[in-house]
C-alpha positions as CSV (number, residue, x, y, z in Angstrom):
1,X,-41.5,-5.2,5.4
2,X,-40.3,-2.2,7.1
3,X,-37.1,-3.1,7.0
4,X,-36.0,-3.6,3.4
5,X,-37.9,-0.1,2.9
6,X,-35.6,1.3,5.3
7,X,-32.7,-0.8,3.4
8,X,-34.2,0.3,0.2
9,X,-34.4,3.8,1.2
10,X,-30.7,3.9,2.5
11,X,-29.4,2.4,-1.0
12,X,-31.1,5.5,-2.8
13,X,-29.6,7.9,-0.3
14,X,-25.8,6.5,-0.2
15,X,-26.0,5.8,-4.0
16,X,-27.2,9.8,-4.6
17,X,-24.3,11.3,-2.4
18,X,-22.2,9.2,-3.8
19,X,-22.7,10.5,-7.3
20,X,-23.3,13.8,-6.5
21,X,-19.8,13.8,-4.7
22,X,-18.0,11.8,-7.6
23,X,-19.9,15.3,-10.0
24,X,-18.8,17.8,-7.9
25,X,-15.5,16.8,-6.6
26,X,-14.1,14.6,-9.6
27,X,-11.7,12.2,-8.9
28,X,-8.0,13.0,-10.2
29,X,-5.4,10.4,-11.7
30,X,-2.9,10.2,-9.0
31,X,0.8,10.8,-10.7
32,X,3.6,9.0,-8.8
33,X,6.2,12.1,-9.1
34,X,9.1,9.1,-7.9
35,X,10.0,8.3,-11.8
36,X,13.1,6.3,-9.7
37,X,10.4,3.9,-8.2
38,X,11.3,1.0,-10.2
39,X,10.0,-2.9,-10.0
40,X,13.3,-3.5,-8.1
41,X,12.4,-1.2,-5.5
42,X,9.4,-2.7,-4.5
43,X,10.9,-6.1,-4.7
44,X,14.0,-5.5,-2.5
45,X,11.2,-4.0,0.1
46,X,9.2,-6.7,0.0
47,X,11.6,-8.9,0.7
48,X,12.5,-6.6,3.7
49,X,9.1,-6.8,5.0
50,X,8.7,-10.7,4.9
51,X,12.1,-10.8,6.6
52,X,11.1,-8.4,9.1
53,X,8.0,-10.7,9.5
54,X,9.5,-13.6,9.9
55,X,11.8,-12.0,12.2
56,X,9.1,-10.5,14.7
57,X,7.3,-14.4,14.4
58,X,10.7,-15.8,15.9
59,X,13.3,-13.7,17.2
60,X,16.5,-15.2,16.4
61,X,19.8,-14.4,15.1
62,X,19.3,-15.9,12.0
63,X,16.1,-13.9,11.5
64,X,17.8,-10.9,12.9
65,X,20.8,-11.0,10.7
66,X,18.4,-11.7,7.2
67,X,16.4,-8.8,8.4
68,X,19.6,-6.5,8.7
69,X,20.4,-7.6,5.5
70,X,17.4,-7.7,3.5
71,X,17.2,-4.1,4.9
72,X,20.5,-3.0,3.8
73,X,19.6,-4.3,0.6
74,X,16.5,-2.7,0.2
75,X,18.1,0.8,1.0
76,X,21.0,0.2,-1.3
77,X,19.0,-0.2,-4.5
78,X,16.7,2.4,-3.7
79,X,19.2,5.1,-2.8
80,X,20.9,3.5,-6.3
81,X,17.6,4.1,-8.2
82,X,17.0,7.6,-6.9
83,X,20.6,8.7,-8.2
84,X,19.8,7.5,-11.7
């Protein structure tokens, strides 16, 4: 019994400093100021990332040399995208 007052009692106190935190400090709309970051970008990286995965599972040169060039890739169209 004493418990889920104690439960009870924390639920009213994290759910009040909660919402008097979300009154007084009001949460913003984050603006992405990269206009360049594009669906392509964040494709080519994550194709980087599950090379580089793949690549740290089993070292190999196969895996090594996809990594390099899933990397390469990867910088390529973003530097591409950030010029336009």
């Amino acid at each position: 019994m004493e418990q889920k007052e104690v439960n009870h009692e924390w639920e009213n106190i994290k759910s009040t400093i909660i919402e008097s935190a979300e009154e007084i400090i009001k949460t913003r709309e984050r603006h992405t100021s990269n206009e360049w970051w594009y669906e392509e970008c964040k494709e080519a990286i994550s194709k980087e990332n599950f090379a580089r995965k793949k690549c740290l599972q089993k070292r190999t040169r196969k895996n090594q040399e996809q990594y390099s060039q899933a990397r390469k890739e990867a910088n390529k169209t973003c530097k591409e995208k950030k010029k336009q």
